[in-house]
Backbone bond lengths (Angstrom), bond angles and torsions (degrees), N, CA, C in turn:
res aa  C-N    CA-C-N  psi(-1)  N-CA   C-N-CA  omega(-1)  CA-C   N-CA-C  phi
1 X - - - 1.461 - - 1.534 110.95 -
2 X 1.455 110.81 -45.09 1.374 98.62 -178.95 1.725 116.32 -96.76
3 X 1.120 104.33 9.79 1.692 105.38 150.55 1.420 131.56 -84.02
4 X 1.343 116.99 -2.37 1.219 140.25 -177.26 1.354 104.33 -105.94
5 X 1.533 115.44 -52.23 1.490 95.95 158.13 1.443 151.48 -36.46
6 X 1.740 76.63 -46.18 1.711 83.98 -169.55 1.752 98.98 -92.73
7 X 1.374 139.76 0.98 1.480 131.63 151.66 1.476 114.07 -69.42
8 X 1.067 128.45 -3.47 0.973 123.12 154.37 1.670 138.01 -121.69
9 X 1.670 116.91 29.30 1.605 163.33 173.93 1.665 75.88 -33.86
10 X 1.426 134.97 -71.22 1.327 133.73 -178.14 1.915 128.61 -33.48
11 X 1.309 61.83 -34.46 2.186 66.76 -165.44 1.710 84.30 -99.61
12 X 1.013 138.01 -28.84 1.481 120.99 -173.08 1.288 117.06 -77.89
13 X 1.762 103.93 -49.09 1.505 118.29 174.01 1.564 108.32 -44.30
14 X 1.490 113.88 -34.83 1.337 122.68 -171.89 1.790 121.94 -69.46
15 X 1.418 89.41 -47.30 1.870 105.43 170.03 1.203 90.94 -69.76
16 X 1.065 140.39 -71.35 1.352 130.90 -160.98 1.543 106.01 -28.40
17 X 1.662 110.90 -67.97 1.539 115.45 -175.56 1.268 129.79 -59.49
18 X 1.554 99.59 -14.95 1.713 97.87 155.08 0.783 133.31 -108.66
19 X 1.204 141.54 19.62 1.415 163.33 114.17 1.464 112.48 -36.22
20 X 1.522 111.43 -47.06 1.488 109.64 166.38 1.097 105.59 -71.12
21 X 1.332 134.65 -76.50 1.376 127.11 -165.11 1.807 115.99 -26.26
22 X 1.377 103.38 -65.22 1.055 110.00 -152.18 1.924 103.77 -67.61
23 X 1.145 109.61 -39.10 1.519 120.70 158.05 1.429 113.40 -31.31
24 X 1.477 123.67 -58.51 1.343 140.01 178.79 1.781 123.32 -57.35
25 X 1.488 109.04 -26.04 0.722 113.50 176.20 1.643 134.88 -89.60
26 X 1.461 102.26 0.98 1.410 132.59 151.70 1.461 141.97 -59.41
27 X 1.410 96.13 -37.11 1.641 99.01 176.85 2.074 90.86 -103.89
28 X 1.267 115.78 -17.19 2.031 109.06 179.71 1.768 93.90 -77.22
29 X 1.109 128.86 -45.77 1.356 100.62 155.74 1.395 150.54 -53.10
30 X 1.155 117.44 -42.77 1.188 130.78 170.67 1.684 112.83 -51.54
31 X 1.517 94.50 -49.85 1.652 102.20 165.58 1.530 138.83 -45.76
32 X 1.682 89.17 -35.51 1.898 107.28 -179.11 1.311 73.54 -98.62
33 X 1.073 168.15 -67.01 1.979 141.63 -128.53 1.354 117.06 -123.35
34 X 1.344 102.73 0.33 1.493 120.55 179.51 1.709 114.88 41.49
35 X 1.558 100.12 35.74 1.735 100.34 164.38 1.668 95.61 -149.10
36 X 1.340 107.72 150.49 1.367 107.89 173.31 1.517 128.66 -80.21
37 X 1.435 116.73 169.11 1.146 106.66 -163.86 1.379 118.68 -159.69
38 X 1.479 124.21 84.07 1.372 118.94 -105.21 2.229 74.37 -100.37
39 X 0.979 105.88 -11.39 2.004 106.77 176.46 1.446 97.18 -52.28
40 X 1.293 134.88 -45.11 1.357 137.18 172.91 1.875 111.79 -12.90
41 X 1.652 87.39 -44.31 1.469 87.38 -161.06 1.740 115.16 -71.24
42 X 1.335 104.95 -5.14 1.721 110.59 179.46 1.553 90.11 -124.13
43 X 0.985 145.51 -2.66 1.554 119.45 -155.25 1.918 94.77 -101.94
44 X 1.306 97.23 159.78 1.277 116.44 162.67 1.464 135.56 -80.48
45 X 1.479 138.94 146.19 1.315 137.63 -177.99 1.693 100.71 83.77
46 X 1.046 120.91 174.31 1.030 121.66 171.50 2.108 107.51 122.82
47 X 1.054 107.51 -162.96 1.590 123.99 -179.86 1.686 108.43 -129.74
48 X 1.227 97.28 124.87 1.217 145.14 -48.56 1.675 116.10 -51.36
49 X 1.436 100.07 170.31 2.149 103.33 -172.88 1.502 97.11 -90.37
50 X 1.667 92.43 115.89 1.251 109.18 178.76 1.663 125.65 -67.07
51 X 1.672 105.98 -23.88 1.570 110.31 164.68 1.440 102.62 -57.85
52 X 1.513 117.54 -55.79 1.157 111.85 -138.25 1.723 104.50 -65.99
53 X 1.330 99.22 -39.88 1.815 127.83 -177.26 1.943 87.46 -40.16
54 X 1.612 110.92 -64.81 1.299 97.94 169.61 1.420 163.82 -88.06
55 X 0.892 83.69 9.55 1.988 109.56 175.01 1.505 97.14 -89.10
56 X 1.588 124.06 -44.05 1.619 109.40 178.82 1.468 119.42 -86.28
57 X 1.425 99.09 -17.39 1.788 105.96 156.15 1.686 95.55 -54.03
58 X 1.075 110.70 -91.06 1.551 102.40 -173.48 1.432 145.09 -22.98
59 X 1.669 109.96 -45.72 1.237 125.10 162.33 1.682 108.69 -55.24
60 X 1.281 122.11 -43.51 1.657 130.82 -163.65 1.907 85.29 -70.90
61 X 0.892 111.24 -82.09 1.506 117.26 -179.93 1.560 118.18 -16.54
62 X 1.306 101.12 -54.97 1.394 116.81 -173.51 1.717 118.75 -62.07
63 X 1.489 94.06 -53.62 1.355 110.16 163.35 1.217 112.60 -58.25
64 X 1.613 167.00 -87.44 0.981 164.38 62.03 1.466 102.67 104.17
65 X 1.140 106.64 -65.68 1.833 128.13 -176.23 1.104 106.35 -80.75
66 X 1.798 138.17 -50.98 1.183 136.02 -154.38 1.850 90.14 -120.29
67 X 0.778 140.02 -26.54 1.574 126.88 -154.63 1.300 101.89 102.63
68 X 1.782 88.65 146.58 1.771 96.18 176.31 1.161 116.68 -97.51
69 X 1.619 120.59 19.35 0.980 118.43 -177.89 1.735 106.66 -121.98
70 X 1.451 90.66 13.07 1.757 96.16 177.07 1.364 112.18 -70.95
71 X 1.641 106.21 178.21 2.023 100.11 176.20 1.283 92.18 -90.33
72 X 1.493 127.71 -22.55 1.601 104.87 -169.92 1.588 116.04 -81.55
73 X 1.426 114.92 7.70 1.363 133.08 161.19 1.056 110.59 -83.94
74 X 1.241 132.28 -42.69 1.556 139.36 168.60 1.617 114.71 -37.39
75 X 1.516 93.74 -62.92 1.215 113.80 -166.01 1.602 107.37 -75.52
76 X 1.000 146.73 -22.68 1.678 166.90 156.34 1.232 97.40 -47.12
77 X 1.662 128.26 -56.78 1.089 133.22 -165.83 1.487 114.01 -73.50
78 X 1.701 117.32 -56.92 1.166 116.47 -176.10 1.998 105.03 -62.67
79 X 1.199 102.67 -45.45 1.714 86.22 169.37 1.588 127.77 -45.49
80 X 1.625 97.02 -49.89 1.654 80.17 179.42 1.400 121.32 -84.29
81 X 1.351 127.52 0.63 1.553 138.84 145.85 1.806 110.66 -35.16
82 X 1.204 118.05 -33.37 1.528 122.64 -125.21 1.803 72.49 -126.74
83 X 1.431 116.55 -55.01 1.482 125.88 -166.12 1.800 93.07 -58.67
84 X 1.471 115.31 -41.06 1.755 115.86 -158.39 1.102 91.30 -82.75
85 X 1.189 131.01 -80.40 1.877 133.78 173.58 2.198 102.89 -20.77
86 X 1.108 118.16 -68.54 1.482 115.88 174.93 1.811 103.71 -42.39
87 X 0.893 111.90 -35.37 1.587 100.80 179.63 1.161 137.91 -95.49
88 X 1.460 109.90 -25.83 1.501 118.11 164.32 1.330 101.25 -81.65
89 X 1.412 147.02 -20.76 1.288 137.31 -152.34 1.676 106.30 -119.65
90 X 1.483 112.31 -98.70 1.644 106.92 170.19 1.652 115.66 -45.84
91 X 1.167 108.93 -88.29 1.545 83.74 -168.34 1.540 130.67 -65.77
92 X 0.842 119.32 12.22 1.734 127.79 162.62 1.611 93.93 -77.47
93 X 1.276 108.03 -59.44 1.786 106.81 -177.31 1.711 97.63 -49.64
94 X 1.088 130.53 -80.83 1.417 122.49 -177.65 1.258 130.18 -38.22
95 X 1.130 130.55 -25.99 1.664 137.57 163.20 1.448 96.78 -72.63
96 X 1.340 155.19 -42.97 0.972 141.12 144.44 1.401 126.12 -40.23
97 X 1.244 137.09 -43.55 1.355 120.35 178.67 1.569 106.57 -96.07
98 X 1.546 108.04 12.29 1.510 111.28 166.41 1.735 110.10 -74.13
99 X 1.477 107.75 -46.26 1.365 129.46 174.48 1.379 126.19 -53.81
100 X 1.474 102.08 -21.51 2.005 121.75 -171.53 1.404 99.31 -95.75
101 X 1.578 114.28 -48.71 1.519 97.69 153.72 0.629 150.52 -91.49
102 X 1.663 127.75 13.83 1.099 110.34 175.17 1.168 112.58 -107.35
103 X 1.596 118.37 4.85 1.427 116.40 165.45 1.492 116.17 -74.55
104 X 1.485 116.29 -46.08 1.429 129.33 164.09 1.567 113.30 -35.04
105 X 1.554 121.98 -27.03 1.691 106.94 -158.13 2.146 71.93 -100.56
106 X 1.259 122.49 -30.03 1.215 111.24 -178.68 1.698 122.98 -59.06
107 X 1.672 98.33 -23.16 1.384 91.69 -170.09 1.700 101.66 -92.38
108 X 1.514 99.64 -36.03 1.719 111.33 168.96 1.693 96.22 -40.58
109 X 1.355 129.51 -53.07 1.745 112.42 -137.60 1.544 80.03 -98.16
110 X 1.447 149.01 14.12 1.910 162.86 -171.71 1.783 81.71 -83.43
111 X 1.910 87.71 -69.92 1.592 112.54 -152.02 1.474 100.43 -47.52
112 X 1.384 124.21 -59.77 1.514 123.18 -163.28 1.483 100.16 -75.52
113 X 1.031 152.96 -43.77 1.280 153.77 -173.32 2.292 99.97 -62.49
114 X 1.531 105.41 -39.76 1.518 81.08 171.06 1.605 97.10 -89.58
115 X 1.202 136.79 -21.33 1.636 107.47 -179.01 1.361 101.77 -78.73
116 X 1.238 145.10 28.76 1.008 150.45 178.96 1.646 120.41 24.01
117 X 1.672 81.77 54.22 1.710 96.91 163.38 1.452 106.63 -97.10
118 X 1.524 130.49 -1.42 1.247 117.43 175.17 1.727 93.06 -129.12
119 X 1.205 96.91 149.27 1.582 116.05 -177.85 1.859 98.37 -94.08
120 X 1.319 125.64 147.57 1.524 123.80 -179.38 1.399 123.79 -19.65
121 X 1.466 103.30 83.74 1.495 116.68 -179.03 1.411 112.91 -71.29
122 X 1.328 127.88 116.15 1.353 122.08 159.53 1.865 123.49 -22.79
123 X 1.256 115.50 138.96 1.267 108.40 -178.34 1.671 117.06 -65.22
124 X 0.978 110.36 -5.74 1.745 124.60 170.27 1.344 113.54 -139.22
125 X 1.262 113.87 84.47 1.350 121.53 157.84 1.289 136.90 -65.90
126 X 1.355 126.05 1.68 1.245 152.62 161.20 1.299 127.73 -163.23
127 X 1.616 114.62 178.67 1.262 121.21 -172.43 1.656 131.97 -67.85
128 X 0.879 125.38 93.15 1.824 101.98 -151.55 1.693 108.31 -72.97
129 X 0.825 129.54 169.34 1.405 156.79 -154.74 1.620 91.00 -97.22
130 X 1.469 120.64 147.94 1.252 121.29 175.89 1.329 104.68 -103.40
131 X 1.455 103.96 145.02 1.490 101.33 -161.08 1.677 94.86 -112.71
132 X 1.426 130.79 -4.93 1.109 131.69 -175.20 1.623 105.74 -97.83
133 X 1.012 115.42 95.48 1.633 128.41 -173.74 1.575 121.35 -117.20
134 X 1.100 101.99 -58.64 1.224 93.35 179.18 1.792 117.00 -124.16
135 X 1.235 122.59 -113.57 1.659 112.21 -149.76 1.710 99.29 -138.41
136 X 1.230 126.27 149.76 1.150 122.37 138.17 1.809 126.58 -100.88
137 X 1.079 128.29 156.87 1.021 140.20 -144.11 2.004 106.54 -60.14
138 X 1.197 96.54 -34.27 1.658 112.66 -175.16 1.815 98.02 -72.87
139 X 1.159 106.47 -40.59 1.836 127.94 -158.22 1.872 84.97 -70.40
140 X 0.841 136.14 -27.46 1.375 135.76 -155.70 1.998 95.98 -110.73
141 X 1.225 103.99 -62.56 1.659 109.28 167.99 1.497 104.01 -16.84
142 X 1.906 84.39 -83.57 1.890 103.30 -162.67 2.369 101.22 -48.19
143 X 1.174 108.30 -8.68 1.480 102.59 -156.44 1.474 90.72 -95.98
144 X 0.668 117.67 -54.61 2.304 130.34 147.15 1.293 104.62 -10.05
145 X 1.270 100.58 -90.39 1.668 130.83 176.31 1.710 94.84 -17.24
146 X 1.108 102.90 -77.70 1.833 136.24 -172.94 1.400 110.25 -29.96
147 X 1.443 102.06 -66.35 1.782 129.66 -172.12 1.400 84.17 -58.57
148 X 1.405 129.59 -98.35 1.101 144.08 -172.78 1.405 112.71 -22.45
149 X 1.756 139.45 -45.80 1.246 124.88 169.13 1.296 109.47 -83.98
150 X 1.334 140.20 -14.94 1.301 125.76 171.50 1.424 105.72 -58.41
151 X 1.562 110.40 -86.04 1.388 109.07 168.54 1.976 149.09 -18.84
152 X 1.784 101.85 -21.92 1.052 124.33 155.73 1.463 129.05 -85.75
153 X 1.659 115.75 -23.83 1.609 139.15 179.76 1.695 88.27 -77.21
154 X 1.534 125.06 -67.83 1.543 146.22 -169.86 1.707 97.80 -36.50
155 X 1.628 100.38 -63.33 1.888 89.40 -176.66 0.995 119.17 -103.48
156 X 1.094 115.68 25.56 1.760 120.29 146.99 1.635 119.26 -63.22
157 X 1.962 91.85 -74.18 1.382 98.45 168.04 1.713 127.73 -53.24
158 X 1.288 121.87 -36.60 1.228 116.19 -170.46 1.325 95.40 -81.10
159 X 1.619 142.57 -43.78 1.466 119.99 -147.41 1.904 103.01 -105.91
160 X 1.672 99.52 -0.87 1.899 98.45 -162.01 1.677 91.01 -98.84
């Protein structure tokens, strides 16, 4: 049983770190908005990036367990290359143009309500778009940072 565990030190070390991450990002909100917010614990974007925390958990693991000169280190690596770039870049861009419209359908549903093409519109007439998508540049660092010491704390304790 516990040789089976530890062949798979990669994928656990890995849940583990997103489990941390995403945990962590509960009380750094609360900090910037000073109320809690317990969606933290599934949602995306935020401090620290919980992909990122785990894709370099993974790579660290992999390396560590298999050699850093293995392909499945290779391959760990170019993913979380691909995982950090996807987060600071596309979906950060899309939470931004989540934000452009959905202020636009706010000022659109303003406009018809004073030309009084809409009769007392609820203040949310629809679903809004999430504007928290992807990463800022620090949010992805500290999630690096994160992955990488979990994964170094993980095979300490399990293999020393």
């Amino acid at each position: 049983m516990m040789d089976q565990l530890l062949s798979n030190f990669p994928l656990w070390t890995s849940l583990i770190t997103i489990i941390l991450a995403q945990s962590l990002k509960v009380p750094w909100n609360y900090f910037s908005t000073k109320r809690w917010d317990w969606n933290w614990l599934v949602n995306s974007g935020g401090m620290p990036s919980g992909h990122t925390s785990a894709v370099t958990s993974l790579a660290t693991s992999i390396g560590l367990t298999s050699g850093w000169h293995s392909p499945s280190f290779a391959i760990a690596t170019i993913l979380g290359i691909i995982v950090m770039y996807d987060a600071t870049g596309v979906r950060r861009h899309a939470g931004m143009h989540a934000q452009v419209l959905n202020q636009l359908m706010d000022d659109f549903t303003k406009l018809m309500i004073e030309l009084r093409h809409l009769k007392d519109a609820p203040e949310r007439t629809r679903i809004q778009l999430k504007e928290i998508l992807g990463h800022q540049p620090i949010e992805v660092v500290t999630g690096a940072f994160l992955g990488i010491s979990v994964a170094l704390i993980n095979y300490w304790i399990w293999f020393y």
